[in-house]
C-alpha positions as CSV (number, residue, x, y, z in Angstrom):
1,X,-10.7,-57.0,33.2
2,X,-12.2,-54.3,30.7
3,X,-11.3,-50.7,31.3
4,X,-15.1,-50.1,31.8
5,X,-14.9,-52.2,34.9
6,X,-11.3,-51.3,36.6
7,X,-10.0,-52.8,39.7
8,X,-10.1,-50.5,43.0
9,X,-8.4,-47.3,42.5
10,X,-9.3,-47.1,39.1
11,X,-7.9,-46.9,35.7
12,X,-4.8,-44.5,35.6
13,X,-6.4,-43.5,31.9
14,X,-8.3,-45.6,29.2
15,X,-10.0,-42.8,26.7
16,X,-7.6,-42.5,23.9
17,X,-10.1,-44.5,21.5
18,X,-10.2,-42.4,18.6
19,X,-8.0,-42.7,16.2
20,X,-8.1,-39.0,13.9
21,X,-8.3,-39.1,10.5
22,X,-6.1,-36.5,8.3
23,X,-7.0,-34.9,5.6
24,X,-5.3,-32.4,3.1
25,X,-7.7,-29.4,1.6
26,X,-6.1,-26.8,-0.9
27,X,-5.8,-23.6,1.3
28,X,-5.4,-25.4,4.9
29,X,-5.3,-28.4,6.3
30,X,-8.2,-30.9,8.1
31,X,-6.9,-31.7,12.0
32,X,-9.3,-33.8,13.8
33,X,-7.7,-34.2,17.3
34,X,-9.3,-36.8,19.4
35,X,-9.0,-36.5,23.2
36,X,-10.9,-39.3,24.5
37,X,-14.7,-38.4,23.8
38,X,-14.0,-35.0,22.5
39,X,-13.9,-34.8,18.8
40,X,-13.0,-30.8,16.8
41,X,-11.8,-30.4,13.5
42,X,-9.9,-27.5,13.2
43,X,-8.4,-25.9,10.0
44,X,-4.7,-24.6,10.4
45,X,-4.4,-21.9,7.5
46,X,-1.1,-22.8,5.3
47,X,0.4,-22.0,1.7
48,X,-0.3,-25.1,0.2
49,X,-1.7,-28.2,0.7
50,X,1.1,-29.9,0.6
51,X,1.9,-28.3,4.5
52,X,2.5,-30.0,7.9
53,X,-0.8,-31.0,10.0
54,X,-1.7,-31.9,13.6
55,X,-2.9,-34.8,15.0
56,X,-3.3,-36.5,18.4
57,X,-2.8,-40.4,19.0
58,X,-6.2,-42.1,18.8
59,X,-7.2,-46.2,19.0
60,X,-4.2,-48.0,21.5
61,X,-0.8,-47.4,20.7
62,X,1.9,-49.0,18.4
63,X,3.8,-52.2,19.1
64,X,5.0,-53.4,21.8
65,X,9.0,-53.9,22.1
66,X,11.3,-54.1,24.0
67,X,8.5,-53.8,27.3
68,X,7.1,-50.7,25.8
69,X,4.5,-49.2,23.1
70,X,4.5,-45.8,21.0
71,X,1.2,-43.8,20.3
72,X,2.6,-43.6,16.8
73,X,5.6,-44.1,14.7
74,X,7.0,-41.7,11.2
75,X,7.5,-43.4,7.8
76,X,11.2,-44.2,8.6
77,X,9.9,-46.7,11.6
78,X,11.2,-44.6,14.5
79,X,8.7,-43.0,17.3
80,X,6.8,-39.5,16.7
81,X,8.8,-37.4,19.9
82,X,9.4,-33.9,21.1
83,X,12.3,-32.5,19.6
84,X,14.9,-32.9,22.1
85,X,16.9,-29.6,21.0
86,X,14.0,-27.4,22.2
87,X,12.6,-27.3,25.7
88,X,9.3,-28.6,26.5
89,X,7.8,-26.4,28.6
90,X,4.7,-26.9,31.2
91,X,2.2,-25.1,32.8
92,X,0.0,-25.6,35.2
93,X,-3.2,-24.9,36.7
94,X,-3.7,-24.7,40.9
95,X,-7.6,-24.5,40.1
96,X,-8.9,-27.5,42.3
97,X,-5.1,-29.2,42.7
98,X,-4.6,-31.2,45.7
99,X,-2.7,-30.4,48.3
100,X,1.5,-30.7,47.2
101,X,0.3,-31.0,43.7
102,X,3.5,-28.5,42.8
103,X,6.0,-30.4,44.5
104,X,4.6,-33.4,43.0
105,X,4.8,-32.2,39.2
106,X,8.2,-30.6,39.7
107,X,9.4,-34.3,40.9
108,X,7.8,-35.9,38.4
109,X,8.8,-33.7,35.7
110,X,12.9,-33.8,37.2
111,X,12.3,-38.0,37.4
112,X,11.3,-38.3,33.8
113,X,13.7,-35.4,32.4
114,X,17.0,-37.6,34.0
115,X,15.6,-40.7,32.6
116,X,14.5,-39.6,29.1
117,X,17.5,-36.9,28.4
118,X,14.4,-34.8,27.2
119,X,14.6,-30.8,28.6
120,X,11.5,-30.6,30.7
121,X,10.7,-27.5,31.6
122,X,8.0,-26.5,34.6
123,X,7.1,-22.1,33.6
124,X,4.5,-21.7,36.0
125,X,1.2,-21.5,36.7
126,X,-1.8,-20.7,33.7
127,X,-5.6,-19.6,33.9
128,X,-6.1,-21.8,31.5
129,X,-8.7,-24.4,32.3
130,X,-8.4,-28.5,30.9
131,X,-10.6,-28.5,27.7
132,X,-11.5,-31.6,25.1
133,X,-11.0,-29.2,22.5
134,X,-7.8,-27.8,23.3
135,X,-6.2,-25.7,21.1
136,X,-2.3,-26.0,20.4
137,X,-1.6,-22.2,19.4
138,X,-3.1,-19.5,21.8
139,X,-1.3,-16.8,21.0
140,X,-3.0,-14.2,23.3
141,X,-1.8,-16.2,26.1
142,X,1.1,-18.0,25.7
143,X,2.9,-15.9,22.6
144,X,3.3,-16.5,19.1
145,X,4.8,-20.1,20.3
146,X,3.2,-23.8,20.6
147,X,1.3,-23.5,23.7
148,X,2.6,-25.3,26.3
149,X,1.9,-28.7,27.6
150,X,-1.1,-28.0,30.6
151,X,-1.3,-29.9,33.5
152,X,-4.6,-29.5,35.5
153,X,-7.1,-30.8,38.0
154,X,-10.8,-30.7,37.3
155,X,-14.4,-32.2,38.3
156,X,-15.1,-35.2,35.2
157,X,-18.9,-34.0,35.4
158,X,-17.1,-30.5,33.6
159,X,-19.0,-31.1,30.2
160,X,-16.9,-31.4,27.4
161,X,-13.9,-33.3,29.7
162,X,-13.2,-36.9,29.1
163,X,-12.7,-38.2,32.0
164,X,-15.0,-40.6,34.1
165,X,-15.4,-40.3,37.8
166,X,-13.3,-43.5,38.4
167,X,-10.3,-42.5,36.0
168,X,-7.3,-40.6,38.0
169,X,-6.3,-39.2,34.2
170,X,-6.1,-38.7,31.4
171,X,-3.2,-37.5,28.8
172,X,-2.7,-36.8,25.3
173,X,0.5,-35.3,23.0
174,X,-0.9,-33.3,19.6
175,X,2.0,-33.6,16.6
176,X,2.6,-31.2,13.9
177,X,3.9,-31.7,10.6
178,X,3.6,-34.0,7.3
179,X,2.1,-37.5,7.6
180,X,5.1,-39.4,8.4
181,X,7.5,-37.1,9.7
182,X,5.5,-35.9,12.8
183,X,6.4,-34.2,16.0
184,X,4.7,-33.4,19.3
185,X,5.0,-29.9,20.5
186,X,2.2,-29.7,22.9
187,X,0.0,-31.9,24.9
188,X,-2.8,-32.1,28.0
189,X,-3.0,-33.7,31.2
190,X,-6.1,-33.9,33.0
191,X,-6.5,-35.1,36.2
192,X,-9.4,-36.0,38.3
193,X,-9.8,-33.0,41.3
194,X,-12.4,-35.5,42.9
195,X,-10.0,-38.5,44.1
196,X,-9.7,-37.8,47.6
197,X,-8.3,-41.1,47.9
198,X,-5.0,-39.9,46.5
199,X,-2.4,-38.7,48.7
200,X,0.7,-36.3,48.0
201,X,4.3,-37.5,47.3
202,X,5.3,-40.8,45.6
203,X,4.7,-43.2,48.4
204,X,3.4,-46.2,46.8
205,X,1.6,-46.6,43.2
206,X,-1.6,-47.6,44.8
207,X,-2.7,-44.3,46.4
208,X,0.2,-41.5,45.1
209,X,-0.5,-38.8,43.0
210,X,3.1,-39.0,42.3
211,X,2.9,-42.2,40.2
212,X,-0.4,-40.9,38.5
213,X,1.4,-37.8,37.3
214,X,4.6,-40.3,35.8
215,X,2.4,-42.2,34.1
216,X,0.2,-39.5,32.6
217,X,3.5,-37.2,31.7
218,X,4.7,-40.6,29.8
219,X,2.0,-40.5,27.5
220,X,2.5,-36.8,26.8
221,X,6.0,-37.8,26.0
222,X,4.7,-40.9,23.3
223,X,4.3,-43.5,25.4
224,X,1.0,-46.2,25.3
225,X,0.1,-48.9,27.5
226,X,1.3,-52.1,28.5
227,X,0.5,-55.6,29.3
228,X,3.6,-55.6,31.9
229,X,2.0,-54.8,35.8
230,X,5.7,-54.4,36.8
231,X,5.9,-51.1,34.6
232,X,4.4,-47.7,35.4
233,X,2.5,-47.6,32.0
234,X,0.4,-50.6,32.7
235,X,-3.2,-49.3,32.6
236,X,-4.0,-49.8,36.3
237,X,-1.5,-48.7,39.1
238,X,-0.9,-51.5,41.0
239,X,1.2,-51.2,43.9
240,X,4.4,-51.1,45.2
241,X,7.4,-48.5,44.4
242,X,6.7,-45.2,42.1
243,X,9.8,-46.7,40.2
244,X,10.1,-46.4,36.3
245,X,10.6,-50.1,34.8
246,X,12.5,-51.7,32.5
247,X,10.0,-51.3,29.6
248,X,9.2,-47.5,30.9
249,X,12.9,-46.9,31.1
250,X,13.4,-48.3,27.0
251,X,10.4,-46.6,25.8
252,X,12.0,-42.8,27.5
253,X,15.0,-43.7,25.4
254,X,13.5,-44.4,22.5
255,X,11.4,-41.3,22.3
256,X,14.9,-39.6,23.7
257,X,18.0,-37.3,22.1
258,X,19.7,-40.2,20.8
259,X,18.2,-39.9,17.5
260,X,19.2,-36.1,17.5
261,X,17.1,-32.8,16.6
262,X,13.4,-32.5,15.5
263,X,12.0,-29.8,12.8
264,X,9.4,-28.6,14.0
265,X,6.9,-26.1,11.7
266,X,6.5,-22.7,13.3
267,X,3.3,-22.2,14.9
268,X,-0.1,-21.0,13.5
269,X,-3.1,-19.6,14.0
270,X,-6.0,-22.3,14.1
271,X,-10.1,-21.8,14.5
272,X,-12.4,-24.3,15.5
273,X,-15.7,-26.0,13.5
274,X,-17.8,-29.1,14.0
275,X,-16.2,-32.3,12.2
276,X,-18.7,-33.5,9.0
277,X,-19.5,-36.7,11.0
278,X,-18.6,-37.8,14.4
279,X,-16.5,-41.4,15.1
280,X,-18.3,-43.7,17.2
281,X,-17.1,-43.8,20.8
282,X,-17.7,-47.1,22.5
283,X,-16.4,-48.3,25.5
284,X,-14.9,-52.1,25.5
């Protein structure tokens, strides 16, 4: 069934369709970060050309193995992750949560820290609102720091949001650095305020925000789709337990500590301008 057509209780999230296109420029560096239907091309302000970039994961994700898939991989073949060495902190907003939706995202957040070995860290609450053109450094608000991964709740007729009234999320991680040796450092959850059809806790994948947040968090983490309904990252929920699979539980370890520490280029200031031509944006 297309993702255009989901089965009852929707798609957990279907918009990353874009893939970006990078491009070096001397004096700073092209970023075109595609979050579903929202296109910007920022310039980050660097040296040299020859300096790290950002990008988010566009068109699908990368090859499934082992009963899980990558948004995208480095030169040297392994997954683009978080550096495990640093914490990866999260914010969130309460602006049109549901009711529990704390409790939920600390549980989630705990689940997916003790299976992934990654150091997930919930900060707090933000007045920042979700945003298709996100920006990763916001220095006025979150310090001279990566700003950190946002979790929030909003209405998908919010112009600019790509999210569809039948979608309970969507989820995207932005990477820094030199094609082929990327890292994430922040990324965007937004979920849909309007599903009153959700309910608290982690109850059953068919109706629980708990499994909506899992799989959403996964994909901020580097995680894609999968074929597999027994696995949390198959594009619709399904039902039964809020359990990580074996696919889910392989693709957390592969974007994991085991491969050791991440560089990850210190943070900059970035402004925002239209992109010289805009990627088409069909639905399958």
């Amino acid at each position: 069934m297309p993702p255009s057509d989901p089965p009852t209780g929707g798609a957990m999230e279907d918009r990353h369709r874009l893939r970006p296109a990078l491009t070096a420029v001397a004096g700073g560096l092209l970023v075109l970060l595609a979050l579903g239907l929202a296109a910007t091309l920022l310039v980050l302000p660097l040296a040299t050309s020859a300096g790290p970039s950002a990008t988010t994961p566009g068109l699908g994700a990368l090859g499934e193995d082992g009963g899980f898939t990558v948004w995208e991989r480095n030169d040297d073949g392994t997954p683009v992750r978080w550096d495990p060495c640093t914490p990866i902190e999260v914010v969130w907003s309460p602006v049109a949560a549901p009711t529990g939706a704390a409790t939920d995202l600390g549980e989630a957040l705990a689940r997916l820290s003790d299976a992934s070995g990654l150091p997930l860290r919930l900060v707090g609450t933000t007045d920042e609102r979700p945003s298709g053109s996100r920006l990763p450094y916001q220095p006025e608000r979150y310090g001279e720091a990566w700003a950190p991964v946002l979790v929030a709740w909003a209405d998908p007729s919010q112009p600019g949001l790509p999210l569809r009234d039948t979608d309970r999320g969507v989820a995207v991680p932005v990477a820094v650095g030199r094609e082929g040796e990327r890292t994430y450092v922040t990324g965007q959850v937004i979920l849909n305020g309007t599903r009153d059809d959700l309910l608290p806790g982690f109850g059953d994948r068919a109706d629980a925000w708990g499994a909506t947040l899992l799989h959403e968090l996964l994909h901020v983490l580097g995680l894609g789709h999968v074929d597999d309904p027994a696995q949390l990252m198959h594009r619709y929920p399904g039902s039964g337990p809020v359990l990580l699979g074996d696919g889910d539980l392989a693709g957390v370890a592969a974007v994991g500590p085991e491969l050791g520490c991440r560089d990850v280029p210190p943070a900059g200031p970035v402004r925002v301008m239209d992109p010289p031509s805009s990627p088409g944006h069909g639905v399958p």
